[in-house]
KOLVO-912922 format. One line per 2 residues: number of its first residue (from 1); their letters; for each residue x, y, z of C-alpha. Coordinates in Angstrom, 3 decimals. Layout:
# KOLVO-912922
NUM> a> X:Y:Z; ...;
//
This chain:
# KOLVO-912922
1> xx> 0.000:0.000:0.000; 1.340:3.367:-0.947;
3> xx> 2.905:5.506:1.875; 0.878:8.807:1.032;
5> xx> -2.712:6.988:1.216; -4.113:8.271:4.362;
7> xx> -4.791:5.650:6.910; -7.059:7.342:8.752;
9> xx> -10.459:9.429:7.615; -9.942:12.747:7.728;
11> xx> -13.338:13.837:8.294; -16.634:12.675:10.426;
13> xx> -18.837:11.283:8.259; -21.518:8.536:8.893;
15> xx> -25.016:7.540:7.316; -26.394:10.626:9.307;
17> xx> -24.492:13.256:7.390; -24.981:11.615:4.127;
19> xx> -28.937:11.482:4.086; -28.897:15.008:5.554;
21> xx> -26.862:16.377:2.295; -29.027:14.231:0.176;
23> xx> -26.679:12.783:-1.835; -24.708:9.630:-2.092;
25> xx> -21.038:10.263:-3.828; -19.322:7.136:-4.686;
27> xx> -16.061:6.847:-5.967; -14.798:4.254:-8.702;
29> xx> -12.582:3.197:-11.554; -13.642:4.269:-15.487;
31> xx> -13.126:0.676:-17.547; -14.829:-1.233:-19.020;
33> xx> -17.341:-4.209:-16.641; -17.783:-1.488:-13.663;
35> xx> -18.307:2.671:-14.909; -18.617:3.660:-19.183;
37> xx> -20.714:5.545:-21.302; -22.213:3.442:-24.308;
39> xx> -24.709:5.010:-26.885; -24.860:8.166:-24.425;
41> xx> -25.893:6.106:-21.295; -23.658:5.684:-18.509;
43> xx> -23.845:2.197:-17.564; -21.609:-0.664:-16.121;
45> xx> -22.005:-3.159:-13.107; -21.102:-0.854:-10.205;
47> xx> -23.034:1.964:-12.096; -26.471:0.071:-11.824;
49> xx> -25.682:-1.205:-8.491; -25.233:2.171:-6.849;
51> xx> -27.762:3.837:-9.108; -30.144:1.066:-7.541;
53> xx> -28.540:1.700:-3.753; -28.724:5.646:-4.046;
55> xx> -32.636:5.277:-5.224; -33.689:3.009:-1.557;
57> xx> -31.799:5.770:0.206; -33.849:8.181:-1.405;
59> xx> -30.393:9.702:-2.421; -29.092:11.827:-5.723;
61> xx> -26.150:10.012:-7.084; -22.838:11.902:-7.724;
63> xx> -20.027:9.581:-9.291; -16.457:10.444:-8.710;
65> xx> -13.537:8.879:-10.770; -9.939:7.900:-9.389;
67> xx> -7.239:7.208:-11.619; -6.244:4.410:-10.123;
69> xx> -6.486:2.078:-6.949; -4.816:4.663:-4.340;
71> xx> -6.385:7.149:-5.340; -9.484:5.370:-4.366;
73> xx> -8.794:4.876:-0.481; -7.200:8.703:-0.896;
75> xx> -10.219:10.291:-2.101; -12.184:8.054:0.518;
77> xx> -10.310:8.887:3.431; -10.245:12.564:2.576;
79> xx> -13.745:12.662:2.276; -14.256:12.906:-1.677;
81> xx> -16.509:10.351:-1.916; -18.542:7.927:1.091;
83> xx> -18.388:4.668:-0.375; -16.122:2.641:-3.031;
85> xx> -17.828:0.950:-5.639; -15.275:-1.295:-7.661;
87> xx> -14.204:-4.851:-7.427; -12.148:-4.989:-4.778;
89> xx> -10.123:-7.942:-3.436; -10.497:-8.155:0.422;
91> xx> -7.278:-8.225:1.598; -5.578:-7.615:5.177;
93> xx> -3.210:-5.010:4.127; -6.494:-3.099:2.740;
95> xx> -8.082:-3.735:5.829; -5.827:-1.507:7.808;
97> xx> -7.067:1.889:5.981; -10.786:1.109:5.004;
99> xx> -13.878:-0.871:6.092; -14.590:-3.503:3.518;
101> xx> -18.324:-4.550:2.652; -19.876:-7.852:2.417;
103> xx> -18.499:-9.183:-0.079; -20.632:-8.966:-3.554;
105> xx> -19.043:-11.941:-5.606; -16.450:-14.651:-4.965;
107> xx> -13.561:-14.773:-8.010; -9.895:-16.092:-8.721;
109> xx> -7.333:-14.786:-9.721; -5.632:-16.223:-13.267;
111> xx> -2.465:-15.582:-15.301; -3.314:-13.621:-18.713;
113> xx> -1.015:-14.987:-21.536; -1.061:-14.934:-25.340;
115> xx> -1.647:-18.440:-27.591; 0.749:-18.519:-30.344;
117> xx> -0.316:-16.565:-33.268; -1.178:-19.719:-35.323;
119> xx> -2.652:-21.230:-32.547; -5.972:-21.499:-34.674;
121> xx> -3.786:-23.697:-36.926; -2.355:-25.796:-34.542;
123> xx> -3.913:-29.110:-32.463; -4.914:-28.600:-28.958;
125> xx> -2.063:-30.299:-27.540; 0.631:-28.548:-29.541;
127> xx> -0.897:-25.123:-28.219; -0.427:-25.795:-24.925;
129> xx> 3.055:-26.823:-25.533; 3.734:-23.416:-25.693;
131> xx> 1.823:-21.927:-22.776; 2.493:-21.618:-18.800;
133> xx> -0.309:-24.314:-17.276; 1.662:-24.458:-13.911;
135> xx> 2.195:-21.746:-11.433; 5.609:-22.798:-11.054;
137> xx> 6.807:-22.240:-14.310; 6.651:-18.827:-14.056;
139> xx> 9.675:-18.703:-11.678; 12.438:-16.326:-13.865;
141> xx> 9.693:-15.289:-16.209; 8.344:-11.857:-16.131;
143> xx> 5.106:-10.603:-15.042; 3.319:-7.002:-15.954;
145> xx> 0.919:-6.038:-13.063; 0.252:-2.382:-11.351;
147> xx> 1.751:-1.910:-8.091; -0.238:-2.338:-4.975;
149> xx> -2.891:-4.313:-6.474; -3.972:-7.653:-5.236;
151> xx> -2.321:-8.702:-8.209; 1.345:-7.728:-6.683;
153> xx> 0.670:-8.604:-3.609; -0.047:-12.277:-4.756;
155> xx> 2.943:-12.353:-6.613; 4.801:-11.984:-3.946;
157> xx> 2.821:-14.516:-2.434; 3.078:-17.144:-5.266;
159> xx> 7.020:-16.509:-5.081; 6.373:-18.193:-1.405;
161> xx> 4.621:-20.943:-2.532; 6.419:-22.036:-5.673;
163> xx> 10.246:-21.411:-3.630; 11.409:-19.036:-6.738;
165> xx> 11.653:-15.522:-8.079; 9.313:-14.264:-10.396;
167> xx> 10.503:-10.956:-12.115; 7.526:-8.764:-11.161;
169> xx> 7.682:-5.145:-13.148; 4.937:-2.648:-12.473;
171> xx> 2.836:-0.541:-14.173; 1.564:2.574:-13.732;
173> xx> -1.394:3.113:-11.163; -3.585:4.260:-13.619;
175> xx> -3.404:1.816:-16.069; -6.637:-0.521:-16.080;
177> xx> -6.691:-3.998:-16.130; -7.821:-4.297:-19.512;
179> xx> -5.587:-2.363:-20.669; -2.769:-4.739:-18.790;
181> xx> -4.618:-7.637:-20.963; -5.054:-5.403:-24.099;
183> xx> -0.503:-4.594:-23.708; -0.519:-9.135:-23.523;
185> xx> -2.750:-9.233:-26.799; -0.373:-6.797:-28.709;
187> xx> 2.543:-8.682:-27.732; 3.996:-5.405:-25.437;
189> xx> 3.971:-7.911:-22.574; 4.291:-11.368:-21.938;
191> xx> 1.606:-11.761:-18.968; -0.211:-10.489:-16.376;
193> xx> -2.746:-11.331:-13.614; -6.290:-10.683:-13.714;
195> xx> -9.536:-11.584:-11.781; -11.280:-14.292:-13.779;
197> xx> -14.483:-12.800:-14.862; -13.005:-9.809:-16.033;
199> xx> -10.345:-11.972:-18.005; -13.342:-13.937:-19.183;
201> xx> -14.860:-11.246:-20.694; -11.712:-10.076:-22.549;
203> xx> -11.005:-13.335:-24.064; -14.540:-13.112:-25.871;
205> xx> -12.908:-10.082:-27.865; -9.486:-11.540:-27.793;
207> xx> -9.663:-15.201:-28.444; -6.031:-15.794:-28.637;
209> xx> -5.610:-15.058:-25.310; -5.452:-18.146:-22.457;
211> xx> -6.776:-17.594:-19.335; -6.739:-21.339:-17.451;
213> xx> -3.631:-21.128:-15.466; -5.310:-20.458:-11.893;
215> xx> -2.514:-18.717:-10.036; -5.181:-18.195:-6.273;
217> xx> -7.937:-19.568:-4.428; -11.654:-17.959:-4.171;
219> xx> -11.174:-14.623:-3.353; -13.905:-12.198:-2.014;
221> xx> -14.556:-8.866:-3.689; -16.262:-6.150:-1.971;
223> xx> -16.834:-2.507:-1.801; -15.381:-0.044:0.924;
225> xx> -16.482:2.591:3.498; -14.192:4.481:5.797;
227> xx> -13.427:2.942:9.316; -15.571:6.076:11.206;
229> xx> -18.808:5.119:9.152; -20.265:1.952:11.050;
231> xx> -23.897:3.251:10.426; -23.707:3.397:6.814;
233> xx> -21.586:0.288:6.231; -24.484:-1.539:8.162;
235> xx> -27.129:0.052:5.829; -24.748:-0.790:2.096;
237> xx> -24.063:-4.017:3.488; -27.918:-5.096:4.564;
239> xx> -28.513:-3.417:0.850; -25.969:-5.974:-0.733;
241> xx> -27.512:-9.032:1.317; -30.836:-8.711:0.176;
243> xx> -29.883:-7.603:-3.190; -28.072:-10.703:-3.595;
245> xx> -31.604:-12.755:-3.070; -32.718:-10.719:-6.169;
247> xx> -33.268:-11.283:-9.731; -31.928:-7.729:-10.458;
249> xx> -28.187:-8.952:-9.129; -27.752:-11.646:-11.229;
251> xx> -29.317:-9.963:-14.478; -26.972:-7.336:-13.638;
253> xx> -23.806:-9.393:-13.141; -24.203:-11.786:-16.149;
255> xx> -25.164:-8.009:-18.223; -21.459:-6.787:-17.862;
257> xx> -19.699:-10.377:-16.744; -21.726:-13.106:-18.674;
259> xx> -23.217:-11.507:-21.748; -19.704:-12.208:-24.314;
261> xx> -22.045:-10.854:-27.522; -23.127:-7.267:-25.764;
263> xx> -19.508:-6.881:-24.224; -17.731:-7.701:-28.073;
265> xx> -20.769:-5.680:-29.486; -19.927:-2.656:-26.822;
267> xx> -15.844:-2.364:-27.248; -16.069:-2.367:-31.153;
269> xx> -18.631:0.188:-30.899; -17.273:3.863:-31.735;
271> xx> -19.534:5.114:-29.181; -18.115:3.170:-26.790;
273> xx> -16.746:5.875:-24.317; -13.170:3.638:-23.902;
275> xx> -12.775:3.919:-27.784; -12.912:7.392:-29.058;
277> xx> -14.445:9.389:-26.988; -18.007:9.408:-28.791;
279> xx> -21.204:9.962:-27.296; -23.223:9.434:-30.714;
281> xx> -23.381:9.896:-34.878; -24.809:13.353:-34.328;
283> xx> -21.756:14.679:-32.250; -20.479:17.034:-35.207;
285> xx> -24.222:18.318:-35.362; -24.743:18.988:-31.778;
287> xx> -20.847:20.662:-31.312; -21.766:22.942:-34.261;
289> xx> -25.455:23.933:-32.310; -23.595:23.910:-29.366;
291> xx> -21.318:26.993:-30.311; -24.111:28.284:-31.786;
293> xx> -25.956:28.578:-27.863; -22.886:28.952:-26.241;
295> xx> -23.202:25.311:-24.652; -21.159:22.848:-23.721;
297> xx> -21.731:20.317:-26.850; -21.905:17.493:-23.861;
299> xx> -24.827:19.494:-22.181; -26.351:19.497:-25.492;
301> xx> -25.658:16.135:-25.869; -27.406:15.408:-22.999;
303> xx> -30.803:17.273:-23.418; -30.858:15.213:-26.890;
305> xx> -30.473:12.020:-25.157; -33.684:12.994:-22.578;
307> xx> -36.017:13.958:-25.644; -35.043:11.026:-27.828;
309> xx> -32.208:8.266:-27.065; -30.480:10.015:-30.403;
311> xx> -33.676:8.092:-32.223; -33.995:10.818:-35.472;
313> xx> -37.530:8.788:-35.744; -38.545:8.957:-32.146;
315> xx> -42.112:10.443:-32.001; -44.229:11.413:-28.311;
317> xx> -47.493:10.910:-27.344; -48.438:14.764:-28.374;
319> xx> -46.951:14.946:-31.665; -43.388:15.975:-30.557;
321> xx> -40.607:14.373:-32.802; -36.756:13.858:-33.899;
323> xx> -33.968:14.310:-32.022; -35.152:17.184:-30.144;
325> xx> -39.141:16.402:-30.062; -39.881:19.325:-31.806;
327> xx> -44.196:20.199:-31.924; -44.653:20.227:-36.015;
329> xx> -46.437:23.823:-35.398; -43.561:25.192:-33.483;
331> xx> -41.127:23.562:-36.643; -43.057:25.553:-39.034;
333> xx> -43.161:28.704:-37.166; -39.198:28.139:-36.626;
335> xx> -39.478:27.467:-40.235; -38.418:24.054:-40.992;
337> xx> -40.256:21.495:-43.009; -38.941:17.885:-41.787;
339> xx> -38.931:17.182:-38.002; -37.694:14.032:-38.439;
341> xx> -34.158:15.168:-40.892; -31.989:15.542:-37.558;
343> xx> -29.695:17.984:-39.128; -33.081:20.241:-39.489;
345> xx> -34.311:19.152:-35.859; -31.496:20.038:-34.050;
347> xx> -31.362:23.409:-35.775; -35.086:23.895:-34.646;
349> xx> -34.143:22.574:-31.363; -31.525:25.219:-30.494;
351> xx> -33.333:27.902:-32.294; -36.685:27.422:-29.613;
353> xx> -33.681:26.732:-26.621; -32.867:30.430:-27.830;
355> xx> -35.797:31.867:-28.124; -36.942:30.284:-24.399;
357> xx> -33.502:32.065:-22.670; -34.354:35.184:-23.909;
359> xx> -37.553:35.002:-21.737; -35.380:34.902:-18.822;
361> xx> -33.041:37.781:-19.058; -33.636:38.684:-15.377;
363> xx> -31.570:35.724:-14.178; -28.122:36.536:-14.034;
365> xx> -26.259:33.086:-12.976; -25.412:30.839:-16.311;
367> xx> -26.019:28.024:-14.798; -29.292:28.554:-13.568;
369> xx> -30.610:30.425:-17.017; -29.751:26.988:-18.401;
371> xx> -32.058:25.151:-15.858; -35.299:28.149:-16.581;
373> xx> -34.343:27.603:-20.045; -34.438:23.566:-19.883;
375> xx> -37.723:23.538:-17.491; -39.620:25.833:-20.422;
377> xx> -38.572:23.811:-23.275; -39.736:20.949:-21.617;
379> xx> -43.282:22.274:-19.942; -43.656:25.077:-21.426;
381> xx> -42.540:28.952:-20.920; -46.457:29.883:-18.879;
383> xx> -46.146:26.736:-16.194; -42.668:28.252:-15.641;
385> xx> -43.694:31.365:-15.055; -46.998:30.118:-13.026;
387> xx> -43.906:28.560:-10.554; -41.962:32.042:-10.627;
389> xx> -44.962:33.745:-9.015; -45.314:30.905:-6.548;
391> xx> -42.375:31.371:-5.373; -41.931:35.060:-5.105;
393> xx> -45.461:34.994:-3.499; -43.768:32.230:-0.944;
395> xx> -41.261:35.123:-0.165; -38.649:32.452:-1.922;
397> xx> -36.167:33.843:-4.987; -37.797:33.640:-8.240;
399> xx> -34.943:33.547:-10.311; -32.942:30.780:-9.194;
401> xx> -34.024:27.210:-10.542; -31.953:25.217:-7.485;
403> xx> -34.245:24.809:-4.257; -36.862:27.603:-5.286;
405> xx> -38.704:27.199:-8.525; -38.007:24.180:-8.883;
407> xx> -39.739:22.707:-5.961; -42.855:25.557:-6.735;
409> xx> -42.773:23.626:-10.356; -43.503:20.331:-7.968;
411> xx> -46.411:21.958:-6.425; -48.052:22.624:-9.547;
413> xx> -49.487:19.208:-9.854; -52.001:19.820:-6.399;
415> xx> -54.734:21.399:-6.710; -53.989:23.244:-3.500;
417> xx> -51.176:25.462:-5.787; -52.671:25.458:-9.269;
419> xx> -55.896:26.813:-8.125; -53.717:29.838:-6.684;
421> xx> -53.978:33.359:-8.460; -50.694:33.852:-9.390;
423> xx> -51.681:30.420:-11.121; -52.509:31.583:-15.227;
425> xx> -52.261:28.637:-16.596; -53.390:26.179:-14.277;
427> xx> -52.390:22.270:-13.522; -49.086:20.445:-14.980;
429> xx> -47.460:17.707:-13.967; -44.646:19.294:-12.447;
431> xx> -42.193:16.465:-11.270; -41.741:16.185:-15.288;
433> xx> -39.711:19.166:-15.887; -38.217:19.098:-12.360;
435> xx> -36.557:15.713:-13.171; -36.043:16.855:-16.699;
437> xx> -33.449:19.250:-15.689; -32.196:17.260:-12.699;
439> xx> -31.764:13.779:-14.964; -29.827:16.145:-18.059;
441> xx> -27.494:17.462:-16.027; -26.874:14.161:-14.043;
443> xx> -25.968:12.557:-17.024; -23.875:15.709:-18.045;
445> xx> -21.525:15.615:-15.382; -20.764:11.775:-16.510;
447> xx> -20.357:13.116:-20.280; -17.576:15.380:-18.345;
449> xx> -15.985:13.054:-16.355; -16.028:10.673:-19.741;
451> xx> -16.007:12.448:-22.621; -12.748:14.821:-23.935;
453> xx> -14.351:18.736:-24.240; -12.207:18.911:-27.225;
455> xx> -12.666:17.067:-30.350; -10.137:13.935:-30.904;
457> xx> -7.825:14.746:-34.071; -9.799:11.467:-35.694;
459> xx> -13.005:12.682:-35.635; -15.223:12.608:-37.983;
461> x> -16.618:15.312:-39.678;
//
């Protein structure tokens, strides 16, 4: 374990504090089983766990990436983040800095090697010839892993067993374990050590890789919460046991450790956050409306992906279609003819995102003109409004979306409010635009923690 990680919280933080703030912040790893965007959608098998576990705590989710396994218990202990959500190995030396969970699944750990490159060629036999089946033969062989994993440590422990050195190099902290296995497909490195569903899921992609030398026994993998936070731990790891009874568990585990055709599907996919940092076909569309608004193109991005997946033929309930569910009344008046041509829709979209922040000159934070602006493209520029006048009625500040309108914009849905004078154009299901805003800039801040601001050299016009 690195010197600098703290080994002791630095802050007072327990299950108390955390409901009170009303959010859970969890801290993880970006690769590719446990945190991604795919298609626009953050997903992997930590994301829907914790998604799942900040939703019974009646909790907003905030996700915060480390670069690499340090900075995890760093960022934990210094208060960054409550809880770790990536497979970790329970270990004693990890014990002495964090609290470990129940653990979530049992694995093993295996050595990562290449076939020969005509292995496809060759009979079974003659294959494994030419590949490490015992543990022992990797005494004076070398071995790729990143320092102070549970890879390195049972290295070192393997040296023990077999009575020889192993020449163990190490890798930089930040380098993920696929891309370890990824540096053993191209031939950069002879082997590593990985866990053995995350190997498994590899060799679907990258068939001439063996992974059947077992080099451990079962090992436990878990989560982790500082030592000062018995409360919470209690309440994640009564989650995790009756989770585990659950259908959703083990659809969720097989999703990102089972399913071989989804996880080949995913990594050749351009939008496949890991590849080239993509978040759909319509990116060079969106960056060029983007500019246009004065947007982030990921913010855009993200509104697109409320109104329509980035479906060009999605059509509402109402009428509403394209990218950016444009009304076919409000298309003509913005003057375009197809609703459904998403170079045309977005250009409609942005247009009526303009025309709605003009109505809201009085607000002076950018941040919040963005949220007025979002909540009236949405519901509509008079139930807006009707919440405005609730709330400056309520003695509350009208022009800031966080906390004040935004919970007036609730209210609108009981009679009690909509009946109100200030009221002008009566009932609307308010908890639509209020998670509207909420849900696009959610997903925003994982387009920013994901997704490069700046366009990579080799995209595509």
């Amino acid at each position: 374990m690195d010197e600098n990680v703290p080994s002791e919280p630095k802050i007072q933080r327990d299950l108390e504090e955390i409901k009170a703030d009303g959010k859970l912040t969890v801290i993880t790893i970006y690769n590719s089983t446990g945190y991604f965007i795919y298609r626009g959608k953050p997903m992997g098998f930590e994301y829907e766990l914790v998604e799942r576990l900040a939703k019974k705590l009646n909790l907003e989710l905030e996700i915060k990436v480390a670069k690499d396994i340090d900075q995890l218990f760093t960022m934990l202990n210094r208060g960054d983040g409550d809880l770790i959500a990536y497979g970790l190995s329970i270990t004693e030396a990890r014990k002495k800095i964090i609290e470990f969970t129940n653990p979530l699944y049992l694995t093993h750990q295996v050595l990562v090697q290449r076939k020969p490159s005509n292995w496809r060629k060759l009979p079974g036999y003659k294959v494994k010839r030419q590949l490490i089946e015992d543990p022992v033969d990797l005494i004076g062989k070398t071995v790729h892993v990143r320092k102070n994993s549970s890879y390195y440590e049972r290295l070192h422990n393997l040296e023990e067993e077999i009575g020889g050195d192993i020449d163990i190099v190490t890798l930089p902290g930040d380098k993920t374990t696929d891309e370890i296995i990824k540096m053993v497909v191209d031939d950069s490195i002879d082997f590593t050590i990985s866990d053995d569903n995350v190997a498994s899921i590899n060799q679907t992609y990258y068939p001439i890789l063996d992974i059947e030398t077992d080099v451990s026994f079962s090992q436990r993998i878990g989560w982790a919460v500082r030592k000062n936070s018995p409360a919470f731990l209690a309440e994640v790891n009564d989650w995790i046991e009756k989770g585990k009874k659950k259908d959703f568990y083990y659809v969720v585990y097989s999703k990102y450790f089972k399913n071989k055709k989804s996880y080949s599907r995913r990594i050749k996919s351009e939008f496949y956050s890991k590849n080239e940092g993509k978040i759909s076909e319509y990116d060079p569309m969106i960056k060029t409306n983007a500019k246009r608004i004065g947007w982030d193109w990921r913010l855009l991005s993200s509104l697109v992906y409320q109104e329509s997946r980035f479906k060009p033929t999605e059509k509402s309930w109402a009428g509403a279609g394209g990218l950016m569910q444009i009304m076919p009344a409000t298309a003509k008046e913005l003057g375009i003819d197809d609703i459904h041509n998403p170079k045309e829709n977005l250009k409609a979209g942005v247009l009526y995102l303009e025309q709605m922040r003009e109505k809201f000159s009085k607000v002076t934070d950018s941040v919040q003109k963005i949220k007025f602006t979002m909540a009236a493209y949405n519901a509509g520029l008079g139930h807006v409004r009707d919440a405005q006048r609730l709330t400056k009625a309520a003695g509350e500040n009208h022009l800031v979306w966080d906390d004040h309108v935004e919970d007036f914009m609730l209210k609108l849905s009981s009679r009690e409010f909509y009946s109100k004078p200030e009221v002008k154009y009566g009932f609307v299901r308010g908890r639509e635009p209020f998670l509207y805003v909420k849900e696009i800039f959610l997903r925003y801040d994982h387009y920013r923690g994901l997704i490069p601001l700046i366009t990579p050299k080799n995209d595509k016009k």
